[in-house]
OpenMM code with the backbone's topology and positions (N, CA, C; nanometers):
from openmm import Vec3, app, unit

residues = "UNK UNK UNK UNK UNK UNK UNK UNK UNK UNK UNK UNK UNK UNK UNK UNK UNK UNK UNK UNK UNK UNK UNK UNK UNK UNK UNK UNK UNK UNK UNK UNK UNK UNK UNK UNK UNK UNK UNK UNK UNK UNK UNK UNK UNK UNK UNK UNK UNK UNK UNK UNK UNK UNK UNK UNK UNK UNK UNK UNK UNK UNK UNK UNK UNK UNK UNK UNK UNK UNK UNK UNK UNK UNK UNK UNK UNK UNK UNK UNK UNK UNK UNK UNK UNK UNK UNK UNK".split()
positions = [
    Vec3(0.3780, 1.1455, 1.6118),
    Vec3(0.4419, 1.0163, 1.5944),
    Vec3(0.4102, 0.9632, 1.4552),
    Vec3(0.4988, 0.9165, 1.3140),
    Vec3(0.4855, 0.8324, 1.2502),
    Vec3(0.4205, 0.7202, 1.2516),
    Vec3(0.3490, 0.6964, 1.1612),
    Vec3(0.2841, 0.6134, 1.1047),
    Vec3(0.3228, 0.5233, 0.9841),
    Vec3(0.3190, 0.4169, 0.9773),
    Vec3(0.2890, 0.3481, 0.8351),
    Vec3(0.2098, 0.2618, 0.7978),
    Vec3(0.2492, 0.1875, 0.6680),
    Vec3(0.1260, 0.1385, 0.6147),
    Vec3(0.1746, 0.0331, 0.5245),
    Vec3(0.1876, -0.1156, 0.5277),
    Vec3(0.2893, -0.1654, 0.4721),
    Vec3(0.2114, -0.2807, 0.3746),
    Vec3(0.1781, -0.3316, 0.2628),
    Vec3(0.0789, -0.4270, 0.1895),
    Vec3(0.2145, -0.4766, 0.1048),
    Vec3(0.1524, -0.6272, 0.1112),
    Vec3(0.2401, -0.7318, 0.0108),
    Vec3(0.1063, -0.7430, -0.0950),
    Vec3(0.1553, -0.7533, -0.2563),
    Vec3(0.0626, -0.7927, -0.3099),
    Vec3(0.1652, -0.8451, -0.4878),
    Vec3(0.0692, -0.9884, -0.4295),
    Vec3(0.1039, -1.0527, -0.5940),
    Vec3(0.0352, -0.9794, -0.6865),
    Vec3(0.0750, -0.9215, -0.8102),
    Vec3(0.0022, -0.8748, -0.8891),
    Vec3(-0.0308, -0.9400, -1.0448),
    Vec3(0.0496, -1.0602, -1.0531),
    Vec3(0.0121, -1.1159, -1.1881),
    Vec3(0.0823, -1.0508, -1.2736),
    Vec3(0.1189, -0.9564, -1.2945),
    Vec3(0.1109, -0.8710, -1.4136),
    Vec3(0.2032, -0.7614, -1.3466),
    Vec3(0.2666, -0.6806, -1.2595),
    Vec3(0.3376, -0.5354, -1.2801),
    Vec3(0.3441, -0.4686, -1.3867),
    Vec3(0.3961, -0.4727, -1.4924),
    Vec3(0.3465, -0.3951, -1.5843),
    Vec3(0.1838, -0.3815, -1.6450),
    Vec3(0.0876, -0.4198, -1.5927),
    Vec3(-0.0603, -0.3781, -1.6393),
    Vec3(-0.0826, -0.3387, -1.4788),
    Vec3(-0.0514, -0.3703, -1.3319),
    Vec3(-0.0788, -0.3242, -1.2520),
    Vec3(-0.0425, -0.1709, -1.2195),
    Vec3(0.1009, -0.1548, -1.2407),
    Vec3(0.1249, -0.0097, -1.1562),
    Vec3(0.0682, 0.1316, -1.2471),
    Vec3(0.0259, 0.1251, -1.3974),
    Vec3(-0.0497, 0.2226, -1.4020),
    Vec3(-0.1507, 0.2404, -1.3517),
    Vec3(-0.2511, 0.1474, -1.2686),
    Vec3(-0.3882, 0.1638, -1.1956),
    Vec3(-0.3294, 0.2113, -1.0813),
    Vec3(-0.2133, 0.1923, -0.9944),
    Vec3(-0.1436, 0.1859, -0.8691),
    Vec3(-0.1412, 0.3173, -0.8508),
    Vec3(-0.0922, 0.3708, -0.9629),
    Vec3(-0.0692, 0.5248, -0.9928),
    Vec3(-0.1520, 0.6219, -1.0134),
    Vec3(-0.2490, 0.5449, -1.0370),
    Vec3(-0.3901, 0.6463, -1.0286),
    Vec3(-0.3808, 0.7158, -0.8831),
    Vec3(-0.4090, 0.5848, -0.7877),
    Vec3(-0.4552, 0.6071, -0.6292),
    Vec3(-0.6191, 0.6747, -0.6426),
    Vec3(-0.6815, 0.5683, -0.6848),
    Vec3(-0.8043, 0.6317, -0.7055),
    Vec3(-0.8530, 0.6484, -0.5686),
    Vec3(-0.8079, 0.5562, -0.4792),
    Vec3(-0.8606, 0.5568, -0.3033),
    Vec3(-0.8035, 0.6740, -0.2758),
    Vec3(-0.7057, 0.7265, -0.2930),
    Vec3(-0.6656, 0.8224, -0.2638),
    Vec3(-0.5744, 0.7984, -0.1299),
    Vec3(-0.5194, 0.6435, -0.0945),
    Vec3(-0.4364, 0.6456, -0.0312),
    Vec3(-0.3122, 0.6921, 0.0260),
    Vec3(-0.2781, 0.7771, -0.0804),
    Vec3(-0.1172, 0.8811, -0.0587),
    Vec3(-0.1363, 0.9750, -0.0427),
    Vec3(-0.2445, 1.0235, -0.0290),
    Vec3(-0.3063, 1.1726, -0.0603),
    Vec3(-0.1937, 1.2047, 0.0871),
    Vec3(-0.2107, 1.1777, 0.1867),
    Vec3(-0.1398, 1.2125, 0.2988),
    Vec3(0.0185, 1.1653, 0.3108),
    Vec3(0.0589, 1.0860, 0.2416),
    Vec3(0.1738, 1.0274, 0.2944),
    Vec3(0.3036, 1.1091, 0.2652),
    Vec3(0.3592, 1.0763, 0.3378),
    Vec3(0.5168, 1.1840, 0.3192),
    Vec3(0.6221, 1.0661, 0.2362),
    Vec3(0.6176, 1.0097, 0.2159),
    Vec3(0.7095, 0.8739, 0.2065),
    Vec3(0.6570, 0.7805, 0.1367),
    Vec3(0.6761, 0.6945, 0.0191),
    Vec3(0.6020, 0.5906, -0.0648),
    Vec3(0.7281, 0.5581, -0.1459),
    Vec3(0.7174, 0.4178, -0.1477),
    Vec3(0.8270, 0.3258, -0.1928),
    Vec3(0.7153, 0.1829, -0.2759),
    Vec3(0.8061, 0.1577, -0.3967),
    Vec3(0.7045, -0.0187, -0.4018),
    Vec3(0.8144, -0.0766, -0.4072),
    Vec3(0.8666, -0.1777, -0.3550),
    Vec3(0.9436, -0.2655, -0.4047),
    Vec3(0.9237, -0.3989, -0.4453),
    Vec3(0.9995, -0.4548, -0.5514),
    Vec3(0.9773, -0.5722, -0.6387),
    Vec3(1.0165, -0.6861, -0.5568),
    Vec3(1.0281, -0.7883, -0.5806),
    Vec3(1.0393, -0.9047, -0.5031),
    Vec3(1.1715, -0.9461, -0.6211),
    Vec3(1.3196, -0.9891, -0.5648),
    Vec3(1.4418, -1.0292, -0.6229),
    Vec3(1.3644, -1.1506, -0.6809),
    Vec3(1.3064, -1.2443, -0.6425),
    Vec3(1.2842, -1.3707, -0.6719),
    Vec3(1.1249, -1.3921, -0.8193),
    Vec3(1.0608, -1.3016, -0.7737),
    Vec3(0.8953, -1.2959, -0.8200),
    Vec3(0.8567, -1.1230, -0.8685),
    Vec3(0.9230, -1.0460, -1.0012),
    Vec3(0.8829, -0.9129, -0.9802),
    Vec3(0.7740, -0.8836, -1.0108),
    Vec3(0.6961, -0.9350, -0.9862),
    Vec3(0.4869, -0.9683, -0.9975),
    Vec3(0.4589, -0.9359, -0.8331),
    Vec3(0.5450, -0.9463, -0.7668),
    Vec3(0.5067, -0.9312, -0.6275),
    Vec3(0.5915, -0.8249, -0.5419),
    Vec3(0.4906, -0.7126, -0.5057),
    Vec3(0.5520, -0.5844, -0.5020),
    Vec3(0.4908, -0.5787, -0.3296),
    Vec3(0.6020, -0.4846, -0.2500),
    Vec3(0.5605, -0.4241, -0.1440),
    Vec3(0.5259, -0.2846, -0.1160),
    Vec3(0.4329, -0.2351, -0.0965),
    Vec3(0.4451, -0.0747, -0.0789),
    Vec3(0.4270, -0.0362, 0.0718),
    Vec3(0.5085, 0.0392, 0.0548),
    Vec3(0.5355, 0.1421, 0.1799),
    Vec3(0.5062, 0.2623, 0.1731),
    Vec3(0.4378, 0.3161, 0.2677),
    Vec3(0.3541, 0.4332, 0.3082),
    Vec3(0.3956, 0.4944, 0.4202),
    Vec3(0.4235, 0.5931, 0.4518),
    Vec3(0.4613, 0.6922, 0.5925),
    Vec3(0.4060, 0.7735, 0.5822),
    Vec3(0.3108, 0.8179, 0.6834),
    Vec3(0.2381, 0.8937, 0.7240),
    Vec3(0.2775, 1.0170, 0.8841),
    Vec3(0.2210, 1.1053, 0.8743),
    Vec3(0.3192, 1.1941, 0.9502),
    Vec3(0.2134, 1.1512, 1.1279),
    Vec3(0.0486, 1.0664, 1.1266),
    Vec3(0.0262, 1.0649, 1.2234),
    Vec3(-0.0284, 0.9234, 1.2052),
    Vec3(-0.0736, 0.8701, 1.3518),
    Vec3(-0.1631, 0.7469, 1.3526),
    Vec3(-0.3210, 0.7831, 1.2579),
    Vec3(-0.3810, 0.8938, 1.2447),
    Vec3(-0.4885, 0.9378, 1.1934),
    Vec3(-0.4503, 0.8676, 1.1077),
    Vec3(-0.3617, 0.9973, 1.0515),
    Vec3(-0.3038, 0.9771, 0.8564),
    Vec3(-0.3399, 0.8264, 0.8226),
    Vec3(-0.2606, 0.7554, 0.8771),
    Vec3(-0.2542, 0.5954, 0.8078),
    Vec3(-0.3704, 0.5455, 0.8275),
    Vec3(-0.4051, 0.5448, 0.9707),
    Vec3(-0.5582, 0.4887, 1.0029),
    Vec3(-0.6957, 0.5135, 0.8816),
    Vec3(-0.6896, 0.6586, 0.8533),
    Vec3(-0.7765, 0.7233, 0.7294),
    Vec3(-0.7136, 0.6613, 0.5945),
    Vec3(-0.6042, 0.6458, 0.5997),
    Vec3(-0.5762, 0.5899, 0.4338),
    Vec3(-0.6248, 0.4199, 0.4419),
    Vec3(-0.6007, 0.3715, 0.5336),
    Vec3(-0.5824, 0.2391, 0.5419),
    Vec3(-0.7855, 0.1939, 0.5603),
    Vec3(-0.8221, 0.2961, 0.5920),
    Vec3(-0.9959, 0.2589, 0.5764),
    Vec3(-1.0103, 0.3242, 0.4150),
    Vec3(-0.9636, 0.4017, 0.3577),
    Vec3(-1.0047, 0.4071, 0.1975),
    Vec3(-0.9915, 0.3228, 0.0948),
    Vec3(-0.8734, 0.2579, 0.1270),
    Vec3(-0.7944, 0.1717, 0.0368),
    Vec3(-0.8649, 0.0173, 0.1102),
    Vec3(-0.9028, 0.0155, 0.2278),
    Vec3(-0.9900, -0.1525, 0.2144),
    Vec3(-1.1298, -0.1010, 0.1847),
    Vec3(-1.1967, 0.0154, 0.2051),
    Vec3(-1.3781, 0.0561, 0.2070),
    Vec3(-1.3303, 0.0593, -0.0055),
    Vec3(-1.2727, 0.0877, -0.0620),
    Vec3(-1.2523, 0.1310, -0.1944),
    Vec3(-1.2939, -0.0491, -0.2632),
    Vec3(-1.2344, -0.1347, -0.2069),
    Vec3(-1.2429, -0.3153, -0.2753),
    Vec3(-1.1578, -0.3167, -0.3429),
    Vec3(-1.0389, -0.2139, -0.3657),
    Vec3(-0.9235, -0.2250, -0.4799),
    Vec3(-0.8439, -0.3556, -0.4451),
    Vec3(-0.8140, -0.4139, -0.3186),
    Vec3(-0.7508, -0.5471, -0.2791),
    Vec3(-0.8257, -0.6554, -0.3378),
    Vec3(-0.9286, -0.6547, -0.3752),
    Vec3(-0.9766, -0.7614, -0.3564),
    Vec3(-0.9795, -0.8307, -0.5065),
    Vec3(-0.9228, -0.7727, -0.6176),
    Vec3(-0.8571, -0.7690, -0.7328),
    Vec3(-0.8291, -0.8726, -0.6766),
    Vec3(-0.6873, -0.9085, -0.6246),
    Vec3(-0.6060, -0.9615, -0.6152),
    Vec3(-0.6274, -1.0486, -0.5158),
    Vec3(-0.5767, -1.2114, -0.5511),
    Vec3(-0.6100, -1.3450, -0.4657),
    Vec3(-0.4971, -1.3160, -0.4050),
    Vec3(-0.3690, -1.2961, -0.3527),
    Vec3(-0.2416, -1.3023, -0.2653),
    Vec3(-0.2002, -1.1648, -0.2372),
    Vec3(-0.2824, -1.1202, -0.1643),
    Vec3(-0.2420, -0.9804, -0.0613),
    Vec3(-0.1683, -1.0183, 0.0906),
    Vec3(-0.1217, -0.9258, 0.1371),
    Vec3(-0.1087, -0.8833, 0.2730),
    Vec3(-0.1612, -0.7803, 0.3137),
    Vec3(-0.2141, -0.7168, 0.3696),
    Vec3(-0.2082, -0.6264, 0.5026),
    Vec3(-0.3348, -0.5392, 0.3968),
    Vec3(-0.3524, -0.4340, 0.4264),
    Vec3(-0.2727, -0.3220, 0.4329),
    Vec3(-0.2458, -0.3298, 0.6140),
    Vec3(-0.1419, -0.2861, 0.6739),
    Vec3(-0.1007, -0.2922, 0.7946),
    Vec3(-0.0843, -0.1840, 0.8323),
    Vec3(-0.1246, -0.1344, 0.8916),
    Vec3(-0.0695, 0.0037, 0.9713),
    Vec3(0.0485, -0.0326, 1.1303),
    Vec3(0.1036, 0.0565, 1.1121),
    Vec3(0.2396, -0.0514, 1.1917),
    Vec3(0.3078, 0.1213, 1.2975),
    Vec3(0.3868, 0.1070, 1.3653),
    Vec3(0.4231, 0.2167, 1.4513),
    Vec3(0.5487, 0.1850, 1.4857),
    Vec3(0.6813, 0.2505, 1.4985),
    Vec3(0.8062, 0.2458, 1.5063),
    Vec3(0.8096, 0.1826, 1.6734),
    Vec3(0.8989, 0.0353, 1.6594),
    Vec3(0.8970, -0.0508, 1.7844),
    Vec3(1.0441, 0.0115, 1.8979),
    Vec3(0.9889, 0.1589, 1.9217),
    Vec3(1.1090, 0.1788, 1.9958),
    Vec3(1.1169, 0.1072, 2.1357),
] * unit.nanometer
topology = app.Topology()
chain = topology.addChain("A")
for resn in residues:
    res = topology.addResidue(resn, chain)
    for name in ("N", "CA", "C"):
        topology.addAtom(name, app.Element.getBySymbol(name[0]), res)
């Protein structure tokens, strides 16, 4: 069963943020099949990323690297990271 992994985050800055993003020093994508960021029409400082993961593990393990890592905490206006499961 799919997995994902869904974070809102103001970043101040997008262009000085997504080269660190791109690192993935947590190593959050290491697993993911699927990764998207999208910009906000209104605010493009405020990006969403999306993560798909092929199990509940997958996301569960990314989603403890990326909060045990403190990389969120950069940033005063986050969401999630959320791990979320298709509402059939």
């Amino acid at each position: 069963m799919a997995a994902f992994i869904i974070t809102r985050i103001q970043t101040g800055d997008y262009d000085a943020w997504r080269p660190m993003f791109d690192q993935d020093r947590p190593r959050t994508r290491e697993k993911a099949l699927v990764q998207r960021v999208l910009r906000s029409v209104d605010d493009p400082n405020e990006v969403f990323i999306y993560l798909e993961y092929e199990s509940l593990e997958d996301a569960n393990e990314a989603r403890g690297r990326l909060v045990g890592s403190g990389v969120l905490r950069r940033f005063e206006d986050t969401h999630g990271p959320n791990v979320l499961l298709d509402a059939d």
